[in-house]
KEDO-932118 format. One record per residue (C-alpha): residue in three letters; chain; x, y, z. Coordinates in steps of 0.02 Angstrom, whole numbers. Each point is the difference from the previous one (the first is absolute). Example, Ala and Ser with C-alpha at 12.3 -4.5 7.8 and 13.67 -1.06 7.14 Angstrom:
 residuo cadena     px     py     pz
     ALA      A    615   -225    390
     SER      A     69    172    -33
//
This chain:
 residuo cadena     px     py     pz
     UNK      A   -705   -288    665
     UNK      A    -93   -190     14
     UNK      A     22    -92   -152
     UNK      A   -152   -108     -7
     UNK      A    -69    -93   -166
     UNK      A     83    -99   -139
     UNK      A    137     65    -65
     UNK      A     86    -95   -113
     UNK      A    196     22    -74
     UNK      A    -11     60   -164
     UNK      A    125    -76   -134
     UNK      A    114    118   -111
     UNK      A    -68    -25   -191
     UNK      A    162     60   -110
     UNK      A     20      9   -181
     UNK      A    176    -22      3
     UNK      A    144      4    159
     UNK      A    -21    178     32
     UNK      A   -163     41    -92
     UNK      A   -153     -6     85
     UNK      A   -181    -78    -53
     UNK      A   -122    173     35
     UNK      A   -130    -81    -96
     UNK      A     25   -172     83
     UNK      A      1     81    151
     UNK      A   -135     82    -17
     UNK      A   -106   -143    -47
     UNK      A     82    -90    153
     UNK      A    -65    134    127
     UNK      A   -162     -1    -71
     UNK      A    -14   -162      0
     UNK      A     43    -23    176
     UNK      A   -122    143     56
     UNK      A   -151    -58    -94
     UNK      A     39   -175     99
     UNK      A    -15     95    177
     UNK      A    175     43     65
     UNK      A      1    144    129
     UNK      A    180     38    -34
     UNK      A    153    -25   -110
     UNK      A    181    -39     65
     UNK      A    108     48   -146
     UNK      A    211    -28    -20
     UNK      A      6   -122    166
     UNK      A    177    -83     33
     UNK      A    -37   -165    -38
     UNK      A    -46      3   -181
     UNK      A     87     75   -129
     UNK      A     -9    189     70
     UNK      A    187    -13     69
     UNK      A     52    -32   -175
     UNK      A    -56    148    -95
     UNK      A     48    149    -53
     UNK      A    -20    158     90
     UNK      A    -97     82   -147
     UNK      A   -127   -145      0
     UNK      A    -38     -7    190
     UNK      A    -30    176    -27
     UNK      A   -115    -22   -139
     UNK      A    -93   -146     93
     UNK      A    -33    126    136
     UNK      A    -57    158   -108
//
């Protein structure tokens, strides 16, 4: 696989420490594909992804 494009890190909108933001995130993702991204690179290791729960990296990814 050749990743190719922009594609941008995607922040982690949360409602509370372990509750997270679906309709923020939603809007987010939109947002970012109206403006032209080829690609999103969700839960990397240098944001906040290290730091949260199991159950919302899951969530983020389903």
């Amino acid at each position: 696989m050749k990743l190719q494009g922009i594609i941008p890190p995607v922040i982690t909108p949360l409602k509370d420490r372990d509750v997270l933001d679906v309709e923020g995130l939603e809007r987010l993702i939109e947002h970012m594909l109206v403006g032209g991204v080829h690609g999103l690179f969700v839960l990397g290791s240098t944001g906040e992804a290290p730091s949260l729960s199991y159950a919302v990296r899951r969530e983020m990814i389903t």
